[in-house]
C-alpha positions, -999 to 999 in steps of 0.1 A, spaced: -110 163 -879 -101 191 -900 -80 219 -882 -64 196 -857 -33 177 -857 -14 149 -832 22 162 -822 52 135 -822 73 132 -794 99 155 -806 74 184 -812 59 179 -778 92 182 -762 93 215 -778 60 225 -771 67 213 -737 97 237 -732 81 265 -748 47 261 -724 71 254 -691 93 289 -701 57 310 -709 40 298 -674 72 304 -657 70 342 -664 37 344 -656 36 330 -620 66 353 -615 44 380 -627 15 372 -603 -4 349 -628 -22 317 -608 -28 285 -634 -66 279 -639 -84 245 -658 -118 248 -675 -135 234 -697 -139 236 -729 -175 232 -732 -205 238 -711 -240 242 -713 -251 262 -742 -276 284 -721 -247 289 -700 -227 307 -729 -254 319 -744 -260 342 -711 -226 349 -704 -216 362 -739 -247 377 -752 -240 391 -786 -209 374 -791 -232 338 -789 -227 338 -830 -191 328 -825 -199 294 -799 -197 262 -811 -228 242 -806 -231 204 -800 -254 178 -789 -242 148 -768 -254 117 -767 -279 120 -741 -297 153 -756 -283 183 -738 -271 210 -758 -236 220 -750 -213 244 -765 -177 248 -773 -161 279 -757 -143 298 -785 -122 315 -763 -105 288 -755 
């Protein structure tokens, strides 16, 4: 899809270093690692970003629920 891209092996072993220095510093600074996702409900984001809703990403899966991407991630 438009506005994505795959990464070769050489790129991800730069991407790789530069991710490994970045979280280094931040769990020295305090910083715990956290995994969400990347989409959820849309009534979910819809309540938790109120008038910033105009910037989710809406989708329908296969099974009818209406999910959302987050944009801030």
């Amino acid at each position: 899809p438009q506005g994505t891209r795959d990464f070769g092996p050489k790129e991800m072993a730069i991407r790789e270093r530069a991710f490994k220095a970045i979280i280094s510093c931040f769990k020295r600074h305090g910083a715990e690692v956290i995994d969400t996702p990347v989409f959820e409900l849309k009534e979910t984001l819809t309540g938790k970003y109120g008038e910033d809703s105009k910037l989710i990403y809406d989708l329908k899966d296969q099974g009818g629920e209406l999910l959302s991407l987050r944009y801030d991630l």
